[in-house]
N, C-alpha and C positions, 0 to 999 in steps of 0.2 A: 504494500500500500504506500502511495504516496505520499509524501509529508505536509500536512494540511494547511500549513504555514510560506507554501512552495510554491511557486507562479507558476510550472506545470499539473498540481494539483488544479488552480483556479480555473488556466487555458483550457480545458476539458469541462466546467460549468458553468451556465449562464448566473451573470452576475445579477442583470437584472430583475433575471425569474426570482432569484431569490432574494431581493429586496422587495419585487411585489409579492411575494410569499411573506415576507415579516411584516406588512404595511397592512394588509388584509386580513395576518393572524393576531394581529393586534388589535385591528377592529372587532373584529369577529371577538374577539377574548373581553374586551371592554364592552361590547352588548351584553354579551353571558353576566358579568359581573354587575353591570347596573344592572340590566332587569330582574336578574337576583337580589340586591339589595332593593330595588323597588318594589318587590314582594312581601319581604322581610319587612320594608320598612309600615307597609300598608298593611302587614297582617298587624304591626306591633301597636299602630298609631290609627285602628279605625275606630274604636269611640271617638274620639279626639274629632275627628272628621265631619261629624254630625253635624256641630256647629260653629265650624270654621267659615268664617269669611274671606275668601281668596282676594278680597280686593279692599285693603282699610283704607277709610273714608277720609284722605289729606294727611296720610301718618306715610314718612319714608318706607321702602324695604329695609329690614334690619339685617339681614343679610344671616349665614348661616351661624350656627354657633361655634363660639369659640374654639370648642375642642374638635371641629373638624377643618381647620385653618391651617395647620402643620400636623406632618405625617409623623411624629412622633407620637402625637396622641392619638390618630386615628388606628394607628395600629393593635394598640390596646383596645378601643372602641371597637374593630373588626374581630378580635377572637371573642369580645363579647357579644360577639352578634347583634350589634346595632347596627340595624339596615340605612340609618342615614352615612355609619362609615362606611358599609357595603360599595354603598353608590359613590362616596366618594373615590375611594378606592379605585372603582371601574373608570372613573374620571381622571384618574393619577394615570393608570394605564394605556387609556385613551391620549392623553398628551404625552407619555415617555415614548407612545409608539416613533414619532417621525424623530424623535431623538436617537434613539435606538439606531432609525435609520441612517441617518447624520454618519453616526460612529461607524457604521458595518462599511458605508462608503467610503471612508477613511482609511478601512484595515485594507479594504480591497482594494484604492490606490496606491496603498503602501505595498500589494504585495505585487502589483502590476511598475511599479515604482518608477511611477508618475507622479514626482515628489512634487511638483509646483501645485496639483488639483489636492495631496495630502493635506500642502499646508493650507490649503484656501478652505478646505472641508474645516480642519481642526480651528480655523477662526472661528468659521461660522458655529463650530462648536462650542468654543471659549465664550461667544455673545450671549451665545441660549444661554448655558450654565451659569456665568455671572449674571445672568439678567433672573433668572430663577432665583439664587442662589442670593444676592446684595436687591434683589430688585423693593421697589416700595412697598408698604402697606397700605 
């Protein structure tokens, strides 16, 4: 077997197939995940529902709460099986997916080494990630 790290390993597979294989198992993986968590959250929260009003009368959106704002707490809120971290979750996944694919572009110009598109990939990656990472509240 070839060395999976090896530019005749890659010269034998399409690169793109399988960046549209990561871009679509990601989607596919973050429907799974929300509409899971949107079960869980509607089995967990339908009294509640009865008399909600979806639309309050001159009062801002408050936005979500606090503890599903950073992934450190929603992690602990998902083996609790709180379906609002369900859903967030499936939303975390939903946006690492074209990150994901960012990176896989980058390993795969590196091993085709085509260093000029490497470094231009890993910019555009350093923006994401610092913008993630330092970005506002």
């Amino acid at each position: 077997m070839k060395h999976i790290f090896s530019r005749a390993y890659w010269d034998q597979r399409d690169v793109e197939q399988y960046i549209g294989k990561l871009l679509r198992y990601g989607v596919v993986l973050s429907s799974i995940i929300t509409v899971f968590g949107g079960i869980v959250y509607m089995l967990q929260h339908h009294a509640k529902t009865a008399d909600y009003s979806p639309t309050p009368s001159g009062q801002p959106f408050p936005g979500v709460d606090q503890y599903l704002r950073e992934l450190n707490s929603i992690i602990p809120a998902v083996l609790n099986f709180d379906g609002a971290a369900i859903v967030q979750i499936g939303i975390i996944v939903l946006i690492a997916t074209p990150i994901i694919r960012v990176a896989f572009s980058a390993f795969s110009f590196l091993i085709e080494k085509d260093y000029m598109y490497v470094c231009i990939t890993l910019i555009v990656l350093a923006i994401i990630l610092a913008n993630m990472i330092l970005g506002l509240h």
